[in-house]
DRENRO-734723 format. One record per residue (C-alpha): x, y, z; residue number from 0; residue in one letter. Coordinates in nm, 2 decimals, always signed. Layout:
+--------+--------+--------+-----+---------+
|      x |      y |      z | num | residuo |
+--------+--------+--------+-----+---------+
|      X |      Y |      Z | NUM |       A |
...
+--------+--------+--------+-----+---------+
END
This chain:
+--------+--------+--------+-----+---------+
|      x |      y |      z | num | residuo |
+--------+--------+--------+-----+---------+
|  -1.91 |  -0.69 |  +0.65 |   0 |       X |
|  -2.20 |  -0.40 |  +0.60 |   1 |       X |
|  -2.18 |  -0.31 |  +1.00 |   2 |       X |
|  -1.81 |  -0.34 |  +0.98 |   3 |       X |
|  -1.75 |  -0.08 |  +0.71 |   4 |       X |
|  -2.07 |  +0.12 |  +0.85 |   5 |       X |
|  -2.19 |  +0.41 |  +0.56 |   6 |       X |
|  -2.02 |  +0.23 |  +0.24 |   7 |       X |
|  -2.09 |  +0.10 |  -0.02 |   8 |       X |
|  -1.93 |  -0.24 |  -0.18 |   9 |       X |
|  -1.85 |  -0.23 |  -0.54 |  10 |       X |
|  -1.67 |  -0.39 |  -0.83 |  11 |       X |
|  -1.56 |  -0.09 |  -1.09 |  12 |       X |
|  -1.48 |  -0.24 |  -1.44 |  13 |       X |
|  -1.21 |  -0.10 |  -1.65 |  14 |       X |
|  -1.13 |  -0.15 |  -2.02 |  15 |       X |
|  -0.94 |  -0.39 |  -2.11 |  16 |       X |
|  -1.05 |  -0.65 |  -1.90 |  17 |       X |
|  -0.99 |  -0.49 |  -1.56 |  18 |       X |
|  -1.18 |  -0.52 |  -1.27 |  19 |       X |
|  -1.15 |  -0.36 |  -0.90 |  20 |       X |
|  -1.34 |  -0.42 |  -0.56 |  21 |       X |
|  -1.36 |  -0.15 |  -0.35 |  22 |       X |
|  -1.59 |  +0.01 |  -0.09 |  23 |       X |
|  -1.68 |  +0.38 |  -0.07 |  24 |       X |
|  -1.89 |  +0.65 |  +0.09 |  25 |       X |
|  -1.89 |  +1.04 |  +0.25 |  26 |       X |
|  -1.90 |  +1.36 |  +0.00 |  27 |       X |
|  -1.64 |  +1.63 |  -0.04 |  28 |       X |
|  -1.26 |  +1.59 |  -0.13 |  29 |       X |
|  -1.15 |  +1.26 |  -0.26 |  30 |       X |
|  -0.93 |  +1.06 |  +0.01 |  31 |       X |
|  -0.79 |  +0.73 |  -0.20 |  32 |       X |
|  -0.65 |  +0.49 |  +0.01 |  33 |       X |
|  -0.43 |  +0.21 |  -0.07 |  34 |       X |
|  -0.33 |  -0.09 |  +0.11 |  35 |       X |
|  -0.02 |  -0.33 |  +0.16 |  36 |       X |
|  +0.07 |  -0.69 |  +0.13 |  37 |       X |
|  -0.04 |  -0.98 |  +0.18 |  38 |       X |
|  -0.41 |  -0.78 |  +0.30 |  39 |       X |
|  -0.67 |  -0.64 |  +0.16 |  40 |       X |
|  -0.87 |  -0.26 |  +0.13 |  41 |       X |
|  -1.03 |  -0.37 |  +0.50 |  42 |       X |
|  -0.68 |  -0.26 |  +0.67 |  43 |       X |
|  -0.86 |  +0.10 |  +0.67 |  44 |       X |
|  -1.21 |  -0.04 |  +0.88 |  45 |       X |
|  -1.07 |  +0.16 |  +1.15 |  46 |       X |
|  -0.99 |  +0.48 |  +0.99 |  47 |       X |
|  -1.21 |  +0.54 |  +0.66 |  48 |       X |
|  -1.52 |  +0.59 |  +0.83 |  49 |       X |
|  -1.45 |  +0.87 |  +1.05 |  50 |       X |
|  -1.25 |  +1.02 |  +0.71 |  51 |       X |
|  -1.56 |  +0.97 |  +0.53 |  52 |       X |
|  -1.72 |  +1.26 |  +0.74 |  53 |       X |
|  -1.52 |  +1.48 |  +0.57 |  54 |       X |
|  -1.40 |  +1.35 |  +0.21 |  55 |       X |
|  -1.52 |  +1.08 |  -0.05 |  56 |       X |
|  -1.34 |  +0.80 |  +0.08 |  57 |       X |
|  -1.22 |  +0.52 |  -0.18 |  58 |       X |
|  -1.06 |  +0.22 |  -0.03 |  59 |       X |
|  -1.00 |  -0.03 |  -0.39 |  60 |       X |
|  -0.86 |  -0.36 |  -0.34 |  61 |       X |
|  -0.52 |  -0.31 |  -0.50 |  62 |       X |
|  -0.41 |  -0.56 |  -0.91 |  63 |       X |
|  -0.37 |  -0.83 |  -0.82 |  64 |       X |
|  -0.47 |  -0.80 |  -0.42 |  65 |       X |
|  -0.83 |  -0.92 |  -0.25 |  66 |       X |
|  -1.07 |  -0.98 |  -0.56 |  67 |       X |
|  -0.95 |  -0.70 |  -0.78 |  68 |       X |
|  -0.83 |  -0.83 |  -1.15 |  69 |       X |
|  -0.53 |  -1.06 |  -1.15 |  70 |       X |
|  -0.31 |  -1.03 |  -1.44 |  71 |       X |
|  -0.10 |  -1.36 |  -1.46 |  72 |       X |
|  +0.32 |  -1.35 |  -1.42 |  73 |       X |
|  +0.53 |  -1.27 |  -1.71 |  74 |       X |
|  +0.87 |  -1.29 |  -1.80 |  75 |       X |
|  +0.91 |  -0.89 |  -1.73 |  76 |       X |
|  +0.68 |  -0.87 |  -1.46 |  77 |       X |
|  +0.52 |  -0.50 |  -1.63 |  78 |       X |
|  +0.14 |  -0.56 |  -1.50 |  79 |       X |
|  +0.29 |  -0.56 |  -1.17 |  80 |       X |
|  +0.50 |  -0.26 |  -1.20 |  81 |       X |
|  +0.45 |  +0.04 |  -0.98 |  82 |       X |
|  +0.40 |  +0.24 |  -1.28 |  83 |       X |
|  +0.13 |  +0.00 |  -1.41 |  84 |       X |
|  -0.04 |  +0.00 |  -1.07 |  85 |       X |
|  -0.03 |  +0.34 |  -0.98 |  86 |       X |
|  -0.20 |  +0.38 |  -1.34 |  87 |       X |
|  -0.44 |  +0.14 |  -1.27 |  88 |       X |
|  -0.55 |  +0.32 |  -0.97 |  89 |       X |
|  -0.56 |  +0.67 |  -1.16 |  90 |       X |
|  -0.81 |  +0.49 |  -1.42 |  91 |       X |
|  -1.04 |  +0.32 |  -1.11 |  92 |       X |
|  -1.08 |  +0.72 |  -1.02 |  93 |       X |
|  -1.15 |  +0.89 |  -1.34 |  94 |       X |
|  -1.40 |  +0.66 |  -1.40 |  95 |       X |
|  -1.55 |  +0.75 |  -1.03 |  96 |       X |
|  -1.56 |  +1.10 |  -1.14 |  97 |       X |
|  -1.24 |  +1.21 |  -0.92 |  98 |       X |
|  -0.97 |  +1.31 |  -1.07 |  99 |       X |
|  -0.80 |  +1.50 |  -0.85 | 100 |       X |
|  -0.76 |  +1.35 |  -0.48 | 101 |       X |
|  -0.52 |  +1.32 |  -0.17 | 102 |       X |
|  -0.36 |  +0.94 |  -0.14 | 103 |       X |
|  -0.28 |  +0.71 |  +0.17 | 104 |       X |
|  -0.06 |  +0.43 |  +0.11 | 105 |       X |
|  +0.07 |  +0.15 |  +0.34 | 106 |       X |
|  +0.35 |  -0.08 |  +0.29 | 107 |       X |
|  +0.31 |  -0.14 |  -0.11 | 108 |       X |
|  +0.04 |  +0.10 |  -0.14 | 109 |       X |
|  +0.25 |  +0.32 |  -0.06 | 110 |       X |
|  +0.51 |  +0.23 |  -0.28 | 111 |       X |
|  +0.25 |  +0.23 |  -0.52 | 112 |       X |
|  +0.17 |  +0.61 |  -0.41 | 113 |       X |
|  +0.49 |  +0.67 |  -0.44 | 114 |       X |
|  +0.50 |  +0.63 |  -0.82 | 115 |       X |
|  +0.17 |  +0.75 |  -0.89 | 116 |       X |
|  +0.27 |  +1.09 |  -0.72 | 117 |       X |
|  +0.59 |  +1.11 |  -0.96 | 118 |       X |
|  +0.42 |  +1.00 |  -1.26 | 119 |       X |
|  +0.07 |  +1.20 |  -1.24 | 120 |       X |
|  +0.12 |  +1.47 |  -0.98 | 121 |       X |
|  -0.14 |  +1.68 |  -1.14 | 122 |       X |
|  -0.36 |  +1.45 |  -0.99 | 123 |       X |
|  -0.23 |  +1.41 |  -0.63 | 124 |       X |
|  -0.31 |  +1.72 |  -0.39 | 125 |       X |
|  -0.20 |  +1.56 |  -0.05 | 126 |       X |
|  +0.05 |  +1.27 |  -0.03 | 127 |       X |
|  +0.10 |  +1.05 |  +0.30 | 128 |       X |
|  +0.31 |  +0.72 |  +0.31 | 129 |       X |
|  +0.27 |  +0.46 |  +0.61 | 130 |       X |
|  +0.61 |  +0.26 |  +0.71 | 131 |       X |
|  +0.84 |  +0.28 |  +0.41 | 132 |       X |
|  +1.11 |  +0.40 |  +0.30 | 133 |       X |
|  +1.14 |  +0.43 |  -0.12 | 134 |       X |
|  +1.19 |  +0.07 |  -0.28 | 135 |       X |
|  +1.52 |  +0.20 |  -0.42 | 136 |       X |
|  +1.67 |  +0.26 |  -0.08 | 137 |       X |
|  +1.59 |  -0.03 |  +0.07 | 138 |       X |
|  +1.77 |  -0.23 |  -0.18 | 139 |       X |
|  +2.08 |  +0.01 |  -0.18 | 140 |       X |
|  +2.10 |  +0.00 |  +0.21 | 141 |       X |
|  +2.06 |  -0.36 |  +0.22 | 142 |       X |
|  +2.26 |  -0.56 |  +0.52 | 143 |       X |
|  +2.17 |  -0.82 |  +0.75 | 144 |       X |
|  +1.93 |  -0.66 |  +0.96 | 145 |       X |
|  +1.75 |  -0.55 |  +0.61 | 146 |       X |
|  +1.78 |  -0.91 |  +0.49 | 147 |       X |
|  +1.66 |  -1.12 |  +0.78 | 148 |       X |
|  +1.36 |  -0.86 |  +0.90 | 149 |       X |
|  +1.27 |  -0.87 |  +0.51 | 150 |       X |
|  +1.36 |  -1.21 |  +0.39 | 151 |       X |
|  +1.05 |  -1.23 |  +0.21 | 152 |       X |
|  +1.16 |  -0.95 |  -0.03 | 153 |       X |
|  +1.40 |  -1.17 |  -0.19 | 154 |       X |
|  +1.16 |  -1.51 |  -0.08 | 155 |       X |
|  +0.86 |  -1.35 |  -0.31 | 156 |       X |
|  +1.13 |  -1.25 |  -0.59 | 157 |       X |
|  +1.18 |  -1.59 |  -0.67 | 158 |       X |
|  +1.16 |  -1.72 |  -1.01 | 159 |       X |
|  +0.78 |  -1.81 |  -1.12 | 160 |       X |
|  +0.57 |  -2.09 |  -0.98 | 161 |       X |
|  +0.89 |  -2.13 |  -0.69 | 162 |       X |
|  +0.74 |  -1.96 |  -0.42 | 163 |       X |
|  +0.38 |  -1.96 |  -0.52 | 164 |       X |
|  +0.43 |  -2.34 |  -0.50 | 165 |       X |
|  +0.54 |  -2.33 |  -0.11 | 166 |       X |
|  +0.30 |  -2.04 |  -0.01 | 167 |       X |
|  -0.03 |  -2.28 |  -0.16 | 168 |       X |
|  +0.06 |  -2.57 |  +0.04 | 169 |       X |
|  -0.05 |  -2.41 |  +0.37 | 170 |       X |
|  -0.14 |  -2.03 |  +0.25 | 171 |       X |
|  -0.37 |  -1.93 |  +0.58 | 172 |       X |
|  -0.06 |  -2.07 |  +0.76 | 173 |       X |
|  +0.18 |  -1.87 |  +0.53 | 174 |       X |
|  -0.05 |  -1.53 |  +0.54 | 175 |       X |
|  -0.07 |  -1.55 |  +0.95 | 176 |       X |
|  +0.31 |  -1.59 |  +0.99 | 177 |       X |
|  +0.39 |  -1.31 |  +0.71 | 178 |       X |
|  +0.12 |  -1.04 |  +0.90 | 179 |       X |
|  +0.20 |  -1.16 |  +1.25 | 180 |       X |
|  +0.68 |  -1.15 |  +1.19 | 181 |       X |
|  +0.68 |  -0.85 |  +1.38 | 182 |       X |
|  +0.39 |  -0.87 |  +1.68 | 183 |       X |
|  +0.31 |  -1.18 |  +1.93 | 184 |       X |
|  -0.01 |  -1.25 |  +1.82 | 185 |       X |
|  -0.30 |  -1.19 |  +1.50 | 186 |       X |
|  -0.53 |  -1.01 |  +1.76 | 187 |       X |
|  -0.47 |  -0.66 |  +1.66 | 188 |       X |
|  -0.65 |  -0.82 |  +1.33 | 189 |       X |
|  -1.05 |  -0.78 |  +1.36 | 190 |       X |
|  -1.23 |  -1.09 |  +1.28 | 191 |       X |
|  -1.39 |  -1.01 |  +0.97 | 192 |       X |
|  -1.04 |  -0.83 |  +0.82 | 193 |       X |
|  -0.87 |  -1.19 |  +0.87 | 194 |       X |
|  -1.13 |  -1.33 |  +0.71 | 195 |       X |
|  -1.07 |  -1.14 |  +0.44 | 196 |       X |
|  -0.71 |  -1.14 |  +0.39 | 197 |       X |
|  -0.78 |  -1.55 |  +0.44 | 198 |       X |
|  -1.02 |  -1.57 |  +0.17 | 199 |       X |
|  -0.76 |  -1.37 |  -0.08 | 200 |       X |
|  -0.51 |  -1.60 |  -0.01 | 201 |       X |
|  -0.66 |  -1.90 |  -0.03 | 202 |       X |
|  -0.71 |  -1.79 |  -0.45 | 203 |       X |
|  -0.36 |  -1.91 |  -0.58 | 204 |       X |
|  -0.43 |  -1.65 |  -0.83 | 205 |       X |
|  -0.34 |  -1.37 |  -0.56 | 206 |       X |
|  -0.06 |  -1.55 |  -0.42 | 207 |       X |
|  +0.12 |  -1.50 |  -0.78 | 208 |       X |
|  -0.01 |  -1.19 |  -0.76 | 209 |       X |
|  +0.18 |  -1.11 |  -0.49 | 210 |       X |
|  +0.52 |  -1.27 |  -0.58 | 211 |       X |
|  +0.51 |  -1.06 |  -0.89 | 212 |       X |
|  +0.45 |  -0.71 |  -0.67 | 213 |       X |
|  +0.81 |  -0.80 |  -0.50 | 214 |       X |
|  +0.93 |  -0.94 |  -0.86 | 215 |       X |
|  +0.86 |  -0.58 |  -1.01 | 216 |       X |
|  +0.99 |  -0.47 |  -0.73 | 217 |       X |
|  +1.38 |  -0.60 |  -0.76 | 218 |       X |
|  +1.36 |  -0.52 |  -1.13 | 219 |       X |
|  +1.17 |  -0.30 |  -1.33 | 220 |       X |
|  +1.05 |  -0.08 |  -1.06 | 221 |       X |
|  +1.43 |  -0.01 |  -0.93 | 222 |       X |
|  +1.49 |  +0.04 |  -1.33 | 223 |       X |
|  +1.22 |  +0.36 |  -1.28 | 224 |       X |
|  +1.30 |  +0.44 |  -0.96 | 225 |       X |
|  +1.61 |  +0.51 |  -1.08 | 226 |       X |
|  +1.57 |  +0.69 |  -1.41 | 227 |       X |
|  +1.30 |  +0.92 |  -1.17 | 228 |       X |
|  +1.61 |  +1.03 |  -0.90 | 229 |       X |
|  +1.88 |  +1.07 |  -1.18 | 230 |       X |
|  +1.66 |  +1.34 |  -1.41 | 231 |       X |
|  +1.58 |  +1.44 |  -1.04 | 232 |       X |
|  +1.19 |  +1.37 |  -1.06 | 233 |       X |
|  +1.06 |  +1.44 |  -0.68 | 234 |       X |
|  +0.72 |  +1.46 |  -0.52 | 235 |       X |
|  +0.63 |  +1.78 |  -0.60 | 236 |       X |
|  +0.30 |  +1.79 |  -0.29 | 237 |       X |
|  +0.31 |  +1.83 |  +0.06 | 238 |       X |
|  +0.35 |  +1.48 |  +0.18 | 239 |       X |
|  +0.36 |  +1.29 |  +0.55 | 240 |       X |
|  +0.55 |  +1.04 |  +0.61 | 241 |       X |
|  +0.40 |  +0.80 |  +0.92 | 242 |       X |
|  +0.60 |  +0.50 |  +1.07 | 243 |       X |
|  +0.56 |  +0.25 |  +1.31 | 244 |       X |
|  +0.84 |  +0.33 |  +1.64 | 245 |       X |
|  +0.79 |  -0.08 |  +1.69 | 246 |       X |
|  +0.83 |  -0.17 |  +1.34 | 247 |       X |
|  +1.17 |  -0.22 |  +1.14 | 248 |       X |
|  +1.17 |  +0.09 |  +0.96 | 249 |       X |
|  +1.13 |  +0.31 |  +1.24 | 250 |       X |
|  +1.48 |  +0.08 |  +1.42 | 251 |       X |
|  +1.67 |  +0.07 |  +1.12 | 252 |       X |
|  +1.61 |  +0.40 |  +0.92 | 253 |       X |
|  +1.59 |  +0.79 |  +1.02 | 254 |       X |
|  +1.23 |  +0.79 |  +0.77 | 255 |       X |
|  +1.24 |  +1.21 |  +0.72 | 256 |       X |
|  +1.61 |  +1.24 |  +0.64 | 257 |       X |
|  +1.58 |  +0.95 |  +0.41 | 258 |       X |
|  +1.29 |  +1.10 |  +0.22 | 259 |       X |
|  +1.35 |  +1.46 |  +0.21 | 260 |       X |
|  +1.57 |  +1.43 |  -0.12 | 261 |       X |
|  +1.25 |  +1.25 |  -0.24 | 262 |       X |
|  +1.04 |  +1.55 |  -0.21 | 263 |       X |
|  +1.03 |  +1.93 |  -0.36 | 264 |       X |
|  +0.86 |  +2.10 |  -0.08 | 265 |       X |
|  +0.89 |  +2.01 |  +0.30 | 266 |       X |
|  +0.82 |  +1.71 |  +0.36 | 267 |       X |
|  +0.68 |  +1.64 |  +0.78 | 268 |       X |
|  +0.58 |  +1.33 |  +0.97 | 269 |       X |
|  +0.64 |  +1.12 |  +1.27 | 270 |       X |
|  +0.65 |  +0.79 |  +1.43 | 271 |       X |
|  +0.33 |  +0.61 |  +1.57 | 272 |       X |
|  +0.37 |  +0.42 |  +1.87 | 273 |       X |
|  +0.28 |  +0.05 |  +1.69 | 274 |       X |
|  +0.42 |  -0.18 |  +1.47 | 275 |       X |
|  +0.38 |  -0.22 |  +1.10 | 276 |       X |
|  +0.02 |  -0.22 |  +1.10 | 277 |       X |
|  -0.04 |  +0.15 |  +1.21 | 278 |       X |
|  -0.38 |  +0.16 |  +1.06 | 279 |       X |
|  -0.51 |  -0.15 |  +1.26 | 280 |       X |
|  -0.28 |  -0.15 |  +1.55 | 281 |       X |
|  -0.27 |  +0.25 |  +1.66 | 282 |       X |
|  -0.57 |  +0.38 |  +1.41 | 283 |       X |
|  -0.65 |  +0.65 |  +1.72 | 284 |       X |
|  -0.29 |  +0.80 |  +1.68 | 285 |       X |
|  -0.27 |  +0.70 |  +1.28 | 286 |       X |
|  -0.62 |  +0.90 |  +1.24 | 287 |       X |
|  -0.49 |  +1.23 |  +1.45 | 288 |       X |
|  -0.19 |  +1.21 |  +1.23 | 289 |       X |
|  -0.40 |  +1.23 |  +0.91 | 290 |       X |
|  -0.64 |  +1.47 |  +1.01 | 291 |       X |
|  -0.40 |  +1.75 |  +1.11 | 292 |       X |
|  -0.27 |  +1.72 |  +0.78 | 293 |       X |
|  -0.54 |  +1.65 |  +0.57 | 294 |       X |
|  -0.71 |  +1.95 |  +0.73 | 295 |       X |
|  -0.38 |  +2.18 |  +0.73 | 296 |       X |
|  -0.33 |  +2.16 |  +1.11 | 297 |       X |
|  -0.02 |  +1.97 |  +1.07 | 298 |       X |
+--------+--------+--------+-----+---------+
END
């Protein structure tokens, strides 16, 4: 794991009350937070963060609930796993690294939890880029068939508390390689060691729930703030690049720019890459370009 995240450092952050966060981290300059998706781990950046942390102070955290970070257990209201709670959780991990202001990568529900932390503390967010999504709220209002079956697990992991926890830990490596591997023929764009990773977090029952309630927040108390944000017409108010696999379902079934320019109060820019879901591990040449041109102001 050292040679594979070369130049950073491993550590678990703890947070009052009772919160606790893995996360690797090197370089000096700007902080770069980066945040990853479902069902992996901070080690979806191996490819990218180290050429990033030339340049900026790179913080890749496992996200609540994800990899070992803290796992609050389900409740009735699913709240610990809101975006707003997340995206404050992530805001704490970084005041108490000493960075307080920062530009933020998200993928797949990092983004989505970028998303929120951009509307609800965008004093703290200078640069803002999303990886394959489209906002939570749309999804669920453009929902058809071709929504429903390429993201059956959206309404799979929604399912009341222990129901799908109790089908994923049956056979969870199983479960984790066909949920990362629905739209691609094989795990090989996965390095070794990342697998391992996401394997080990799965195999903690613990994460598992974790997970279900990220998609549980996500049909319910997120789209209840989602929505209050677009009626008093809160919007991203930093420049912000919107990435997205041409392979993957978003870039088939949605036109991502139009779709988020309402989001946004200044221009918002972006493009597709030529992968799948996965940008990050499956096109990370193309993914990094992307990121530098905007980071730096090229874009």
């Amino acid at each position: 794991m050292a040679e594979f995240f070369a130049g950073f450092t491993e550590q678990t952050i703890a947070l009052e009350p009772n919160r606790h966060f893995r996360l690797r981290r090197a370089g000096t300059g700007p902080a770069l937070l980066m945040l990853h998706g479902m069902p992996q781990t901070h080690m979806i950046w191996h490819r990218i963060a180290p050429i990033l942390a030339a340049h900026f102070t790179v913080i890749c955290p496992d996200l609540t609930g994800y990899g070992q970070s803290y796992k609050p257990p389900a409740t009735a209201d699913h709240a610990p796993y809101a975006k707003r709670a997340m995206a404050r959780d992530m805001v704490d991990l970084m005041d108490q690294l000493g960075l307080p202001h920062f530009a933020l990568i998200g993928h797949d529900r990092g983004a989505r939890v970028a998303h929120r932390l951009a509307l609800d503390h965008p004093q703290r967010v200078q640069k803002l880029m999303l990886l394959d999504i489209i906002p939570t709220i749309e999804h669920f209002e453009r929902t058809d068939m071709a929504f429903a079956l390429g993201y059956y697990h959206w309404f799979f992991l929604a399912q009341p508390h222990p129901f799908p926890e109790a089908l994923i830990n049956l056979d969870p490596a199983l479960w984790l390689r066909a949920q990362s591997g629905r739209h691609h023929t094989a795990n090989s764009i996965f390095a070794d060691a990342a697998m391992a990773d996401y394997l080990a977090a799965a195999a903690n029952p613990a994460t598992i729930t974790a997970m279900c309630e990220d998609y549980r927040a996500a049909a319910t108390i997120d789209l209840a703030h989602d929505s209050a944000s677009r009626d008093a017409g809160t919007k991203i108010a930093c420049p912000t690049l919107i990435l997205w696999g041409a392979r993957g379902l978003v870039g088939r079934l949605y036109a991502p720019l139009d779709i988020w320019s309402p989001y946004c109060a200044v221009t918002v820019t972006g493009s597709a890459i030529a992968s799948g879901h996965y940008l990050a591990e499956e096109a990370p040449d193309e993914t990094l370009a992307q990121l530098q041109a905007f980071l730096s102001g090229r874009e």
